[in-house]
C-alpha positions as CSV (number, residue, x, y, z in Angstrom):
1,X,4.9,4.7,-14.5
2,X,1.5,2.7,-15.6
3,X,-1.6,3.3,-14.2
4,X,-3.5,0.8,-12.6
5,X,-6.9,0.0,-14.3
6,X,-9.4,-1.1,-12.0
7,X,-11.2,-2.4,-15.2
8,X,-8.4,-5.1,-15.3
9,X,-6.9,-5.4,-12.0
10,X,-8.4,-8.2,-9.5
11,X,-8.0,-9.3,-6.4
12,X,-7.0,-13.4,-5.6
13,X,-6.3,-15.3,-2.6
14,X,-2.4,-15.6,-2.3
15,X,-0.8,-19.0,-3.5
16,X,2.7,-20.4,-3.0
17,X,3.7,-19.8,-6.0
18,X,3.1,-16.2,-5.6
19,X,5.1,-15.6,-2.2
20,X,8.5,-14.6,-4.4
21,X,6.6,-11.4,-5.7
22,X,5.1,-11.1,-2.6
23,X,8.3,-10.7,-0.9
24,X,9.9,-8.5,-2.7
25,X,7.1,-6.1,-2.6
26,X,7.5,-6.6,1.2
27,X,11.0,-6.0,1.0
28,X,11.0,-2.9,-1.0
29,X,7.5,-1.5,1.5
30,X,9.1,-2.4,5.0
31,X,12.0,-2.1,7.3
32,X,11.6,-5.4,8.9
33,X,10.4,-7.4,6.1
34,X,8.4,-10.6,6.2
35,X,10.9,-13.6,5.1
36,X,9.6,-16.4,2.5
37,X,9.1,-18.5,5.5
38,X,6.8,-15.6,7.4
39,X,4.3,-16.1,4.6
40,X,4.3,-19.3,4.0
41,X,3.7,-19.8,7.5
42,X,0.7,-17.7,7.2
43,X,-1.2,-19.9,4.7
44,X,-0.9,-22.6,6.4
45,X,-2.2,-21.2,9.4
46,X,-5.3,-19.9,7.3
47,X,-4.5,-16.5,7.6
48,X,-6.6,-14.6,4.9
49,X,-3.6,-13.7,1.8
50,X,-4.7,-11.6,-1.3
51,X,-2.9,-10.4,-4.0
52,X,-4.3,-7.7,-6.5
53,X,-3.0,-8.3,-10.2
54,X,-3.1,-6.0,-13.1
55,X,-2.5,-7.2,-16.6
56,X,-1.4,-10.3,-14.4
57,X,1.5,-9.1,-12.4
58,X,1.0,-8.8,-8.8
59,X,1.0,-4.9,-7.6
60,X,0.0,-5.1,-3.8
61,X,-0.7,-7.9,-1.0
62,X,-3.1,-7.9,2.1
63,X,-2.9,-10.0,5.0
64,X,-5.1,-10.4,8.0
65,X,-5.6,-13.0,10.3
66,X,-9.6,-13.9,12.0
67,X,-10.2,-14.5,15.8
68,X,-13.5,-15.2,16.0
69,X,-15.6,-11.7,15.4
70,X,-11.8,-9.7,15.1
71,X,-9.9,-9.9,12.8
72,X,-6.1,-8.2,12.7
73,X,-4.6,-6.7,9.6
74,X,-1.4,-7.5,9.7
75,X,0.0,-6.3,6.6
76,X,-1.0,-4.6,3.2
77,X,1.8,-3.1,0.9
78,X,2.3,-1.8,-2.8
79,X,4.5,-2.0,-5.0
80,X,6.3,1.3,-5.2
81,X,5.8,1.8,-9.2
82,X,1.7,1.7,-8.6
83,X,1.0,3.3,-5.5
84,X,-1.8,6.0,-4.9
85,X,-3.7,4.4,-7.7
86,X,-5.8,2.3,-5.5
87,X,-4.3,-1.0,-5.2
88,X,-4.5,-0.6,-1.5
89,X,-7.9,0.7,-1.6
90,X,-8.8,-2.2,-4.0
91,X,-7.0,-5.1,-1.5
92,X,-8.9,-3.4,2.0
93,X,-12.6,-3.8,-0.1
94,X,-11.8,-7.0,-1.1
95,X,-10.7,-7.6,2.8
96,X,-12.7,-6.4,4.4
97,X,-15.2,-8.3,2.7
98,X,-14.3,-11.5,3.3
99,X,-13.7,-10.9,6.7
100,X,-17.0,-9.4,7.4
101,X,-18.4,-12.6,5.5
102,X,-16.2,-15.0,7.7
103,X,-17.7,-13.3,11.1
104,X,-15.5,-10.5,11.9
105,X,-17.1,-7.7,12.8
106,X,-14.3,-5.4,14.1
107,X,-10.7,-5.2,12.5
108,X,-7.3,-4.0,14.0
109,X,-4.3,-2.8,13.1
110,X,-0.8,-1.3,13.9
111,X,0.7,1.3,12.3
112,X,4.1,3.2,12.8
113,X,3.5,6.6,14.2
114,X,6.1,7.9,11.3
115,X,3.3,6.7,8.4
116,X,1.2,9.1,8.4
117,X,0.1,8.4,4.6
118,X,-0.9,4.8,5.8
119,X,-3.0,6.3,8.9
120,X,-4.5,8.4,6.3
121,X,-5.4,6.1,4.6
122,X,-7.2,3.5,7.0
123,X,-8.3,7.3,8.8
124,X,-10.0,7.0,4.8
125,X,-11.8,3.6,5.1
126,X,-13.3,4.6,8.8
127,X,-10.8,3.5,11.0
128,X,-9.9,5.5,14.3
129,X,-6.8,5.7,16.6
130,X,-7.8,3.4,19.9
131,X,-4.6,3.6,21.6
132,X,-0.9,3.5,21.2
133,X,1.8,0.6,21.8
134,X,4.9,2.5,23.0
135,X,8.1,1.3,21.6
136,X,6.8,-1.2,19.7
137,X,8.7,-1.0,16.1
138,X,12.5,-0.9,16.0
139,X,13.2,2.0,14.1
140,X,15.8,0.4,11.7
141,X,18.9,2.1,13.3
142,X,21.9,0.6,15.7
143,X,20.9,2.3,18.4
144,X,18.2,1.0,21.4
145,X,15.6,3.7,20.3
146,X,12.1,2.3,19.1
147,X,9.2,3.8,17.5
148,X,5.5,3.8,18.8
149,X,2.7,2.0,16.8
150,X,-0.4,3.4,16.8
151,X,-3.0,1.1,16.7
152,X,-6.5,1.7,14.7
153,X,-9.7,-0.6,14.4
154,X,-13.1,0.0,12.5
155,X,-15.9,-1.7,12.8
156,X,-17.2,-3.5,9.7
């Protein structure tokens, strides 16, 4: 495994030409993956898309989306060989100051009640619980049950 160097890794907005990486990151992160099309879709809406690079290879992607003084973070995933060595933590600064520069000035998210390392983690940058969506996720089985989301914000 390599260790990340903050000394070399950066943070960029997300191009087209970087969406393959993204996705397979995405893939290999969530259940219910975002598609090609998903981000794409999200650049051209104007969604906010970083990447964070070390030694130029893409290790981790953020994506939030502004409503006038709120923003939403919609998604914000590792690659498995680097995590826990601050790529995520590098991506949410970098967010979260952009956002606060563009006008936001509080930023929600949902998260699956099953990750509690990811709830740690925004629990990490200040963010607190401020409600739950019941049912929200499918849970990536056959069957009709669903998992809740628990939904965060912080104030920037």
């Amino acid at each position: 495994m390599r260790s990340l160097s903050f000394s070399t890794a950066t943070v960029q907005l997300l191009s087209a030409a970087d969406i393959e990486e993204v996705v397979e990151i995405e893939r290999l992160s969530n259940s219910h993956p975002w598609t090609e099309r998903n981000f794409h879709d999200a650049l051209v809406s104007g969604y906010l898309c970083l990447v964070a690079r070390d030694h130029g290879a893409i290790t981790g992607f953020a994506v939030a989306r502004l409503l006038v003084d709120e923003a939403e973070l919609l998604l914000i995933a590792v690659t498995p060989a680097v995590r826990r060595q601050g790529v995520a933590l590098l991506l949410w600064i970098d967010m979260g100051e952009r956002l606060r520069a563009s006008g936001a000035r509080t930023v929600h998210l949902e998260v699956r009640e099953s990750n509690h390392s990811a709830q740690a983690f925004y629990a990490s940058r200040g963010f607190a619980q401020s409600g739950v969506r019941a049912k929200y996720y499918p849970n990536g089985t056959h069957d009709s049950e669903r998992e809740d989301a628990v939904l965060m914000k912080v104030s920037l």
